[in-house]
N, C-alpha and C positions, 0 to 999 in steps of 0.2 A: 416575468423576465428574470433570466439569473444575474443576480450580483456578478459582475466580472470582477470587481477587484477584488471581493471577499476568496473567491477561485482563486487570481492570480496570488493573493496572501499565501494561500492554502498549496500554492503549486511551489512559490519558492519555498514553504516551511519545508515541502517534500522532498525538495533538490538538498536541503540542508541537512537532513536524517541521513540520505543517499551518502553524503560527501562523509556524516558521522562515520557511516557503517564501514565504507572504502578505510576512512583513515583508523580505525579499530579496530578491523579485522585482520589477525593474523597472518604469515601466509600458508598454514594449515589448520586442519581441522584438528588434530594434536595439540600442534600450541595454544588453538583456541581452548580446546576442553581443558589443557592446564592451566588457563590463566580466568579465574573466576573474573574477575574486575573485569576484561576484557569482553568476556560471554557474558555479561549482564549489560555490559556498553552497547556492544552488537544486538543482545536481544530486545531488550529496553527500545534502540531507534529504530528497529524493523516492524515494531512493535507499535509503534507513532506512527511510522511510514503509511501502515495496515491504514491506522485509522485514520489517516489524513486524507487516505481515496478513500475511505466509504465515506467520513466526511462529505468529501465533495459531491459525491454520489447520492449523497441524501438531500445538500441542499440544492444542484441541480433537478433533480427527482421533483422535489417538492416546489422549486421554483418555476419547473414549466407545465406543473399540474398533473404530472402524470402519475400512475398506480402508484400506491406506496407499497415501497418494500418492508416483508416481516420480519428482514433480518439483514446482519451486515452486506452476508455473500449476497441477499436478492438485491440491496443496491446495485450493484455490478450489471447482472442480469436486466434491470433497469435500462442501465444505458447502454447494454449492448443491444436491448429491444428495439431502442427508439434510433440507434446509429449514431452515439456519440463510441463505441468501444467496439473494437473488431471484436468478433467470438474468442481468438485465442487469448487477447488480453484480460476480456473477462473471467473467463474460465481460468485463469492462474493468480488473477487475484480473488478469485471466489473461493479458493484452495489456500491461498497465504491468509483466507481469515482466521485459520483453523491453527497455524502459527500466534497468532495474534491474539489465540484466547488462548493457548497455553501460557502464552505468557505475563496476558492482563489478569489472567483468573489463578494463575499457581496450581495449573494440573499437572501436580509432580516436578520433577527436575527440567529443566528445560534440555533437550537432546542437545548438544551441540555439531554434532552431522546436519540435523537438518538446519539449524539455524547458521551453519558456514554455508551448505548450499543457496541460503536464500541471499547468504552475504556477498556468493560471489558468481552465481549463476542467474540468481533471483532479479539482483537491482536493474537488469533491462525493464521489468515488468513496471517497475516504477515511471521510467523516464517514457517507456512506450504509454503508460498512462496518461502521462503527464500530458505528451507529443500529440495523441489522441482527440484529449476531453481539451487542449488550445485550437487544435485545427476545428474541432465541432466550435465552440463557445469563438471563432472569428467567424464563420460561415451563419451561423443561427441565430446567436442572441445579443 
């Protein structure tokens, strides 16, 4: 049975990245690219964000026994398997993983295009997560 509080820990560290990324994001992609301290701020908590839902995605996964995933993005895929994640939400955080390892891993500079777009087109993807994997874990577990 899944941890609900260990989730809900995990759901508000998310809302708290969210609210970093809102108050550190420039209101361009300019300003963002000229303000290093800024684009490390922004990338750094979208960068958390990433892995606080495969987090959750793993220890849901593993909590109700189901196939384990061989990788961040098949978490995802996981729960959209079993109906804790609509298809499209899946599939946009299965693609924000790949954010997530430019920036945990240091392949190269980080873009700031794409990391303004995840800052301010992106953070639905979070809260639709969020809204998600609460309505599954009140219904299921």
């Amino acid at each position: 049975m899944v941890k609900k509080d260990l989730v809900a820990a995990k759901l508000a560290e998310l809302a708290e990245r969210a609210a970093r990324v809102r108050a550190k994001c420039p209101a361009s992609v300019q300003a963002l690219a000229a303000d290093l301290d800024a684009l490390d701020i922004v990338s750094f908590n979208l960068m958390l964000a990433v892995q606080l839902c495969a987090d959750i995605a793993a220890h849901v996964t593993t909590d109700e026994r189901w196939l384990p995933a061989k990788s961040l993005a098949e978490g995802f895929t996981r729960l959209e398997e079993n109906g804790v994640l609509e298809a499209s939400t899946a599939e946009r955080l299965r693609r924000a993983v790949g954010l997530r390892n430019v920036v945990a891993h240091g392949y190269g500079r980080v873009d700031a295009f794409l990391v303004f777009a995840a800052a301010t087109e992106g953070l639905s993807d979070f809260s639709n997560f969020a809204r998600e994997v609460a309505t599954w874990l009140a219904k299921h577990a």
